[in-house]
C-alpha positions, 0 to 999 in steps of 0.5 A: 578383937579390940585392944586386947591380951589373951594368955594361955601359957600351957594351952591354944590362944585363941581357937576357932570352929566355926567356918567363915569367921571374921576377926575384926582388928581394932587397936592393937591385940596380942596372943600369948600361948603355948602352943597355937597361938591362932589354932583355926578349923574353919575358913578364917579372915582376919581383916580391919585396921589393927594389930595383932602380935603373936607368940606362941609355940606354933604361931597360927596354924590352920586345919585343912581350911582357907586362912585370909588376912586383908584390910591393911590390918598388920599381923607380927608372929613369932612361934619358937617352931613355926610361924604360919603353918597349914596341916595339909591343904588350905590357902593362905591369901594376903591382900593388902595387909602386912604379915611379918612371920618368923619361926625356928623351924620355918615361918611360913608353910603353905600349900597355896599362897596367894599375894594381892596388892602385896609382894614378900618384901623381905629377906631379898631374894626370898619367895615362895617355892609352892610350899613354903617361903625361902632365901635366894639359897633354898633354905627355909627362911627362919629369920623374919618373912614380911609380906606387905603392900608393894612399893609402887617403884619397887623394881622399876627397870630403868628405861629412856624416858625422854620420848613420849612413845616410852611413856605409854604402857610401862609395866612396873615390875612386882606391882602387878600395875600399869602406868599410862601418862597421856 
């Protein structure tokens, strides 16, 4: 999908059948709908080093498949009920890539949410509760969901630093890394 705009004001944006497919992201492309704006039936990867916006009444829903979003490609949804929803099963897997979601009713439903190399950034305190993603409160989170990349000293815990036996092996926090100075 390459710097391009579809519309459907009444109907689905763009609507998948086919199992497997990939979405190469080049530039920046935009789904206007009225109803899904990413209607998927299939396992669906959307990937590359573009940008996707959407807008629609059910931002991207999937029909019982796997849903992937890598590459470093930034996917922006906003739907006037959901933003990211998934009928009753399927995985929503983001690897390294930055999806920012809102919806009024919730913006991100998934049965399985897998996060690679990325954490939910914001809003603090939010996380996924194996359903979908809320505050610190428990309440569905309608405001915008960003999920992206970790900042490597995101949640560094502050140690003694000055003995070179504190240097080996220091986990850092929400990263999933590991630090090793020799």
């Amino acid at each position: 999908l390459e710097n391009a705009t579809v519309t459907s004001l009444n109907d689905n944006g763009i609507v998948s059948k086919i199992d497997g497919l990939t979405i190469d992201l080049i530039g920046e492309s935009k789904v206007i709908a009225g109803e899904e704006g990413l209607s998927l039936y299939g396992a669906t990867t959307l990937s590359g080093s573009g940008m996707l916006n959407v807008e629609s009444n059910f931002g991207l829903y999937s029909y019982d498949n796997d849903v992937t979003i890598e590459g470093g490609c930034q996917i922006d949804i906003t739907g006037s009920y959901t933003g990211v929803s998934f009928q009753n099963t399927g995985t929503l897997t983001i690897d390294g890539a930055i999806l920012r979601v809102s919806g009024e009713s919730f913006s991100l439903h998934a049965p399985d949410l897998q996060l690679v190399n990325v954490e939910i950034a914001s809003p603090e305190g939010a996380y996924w509760n194996g359903e979908t993603v809320v505050d610190a409160q428990d309440n569905y989170v309608t405001d915008q969901v960003v999920i992206a990349p970790y900042n490597i000293f995101h949640g560094m815990v502050s140690t003694d630093w000055s003995e070179p036996d504190n240097w080996t092996n220091r986990i850092v926090p929400n990263a999933n890394s590991r630090i090793t100075i020799d």
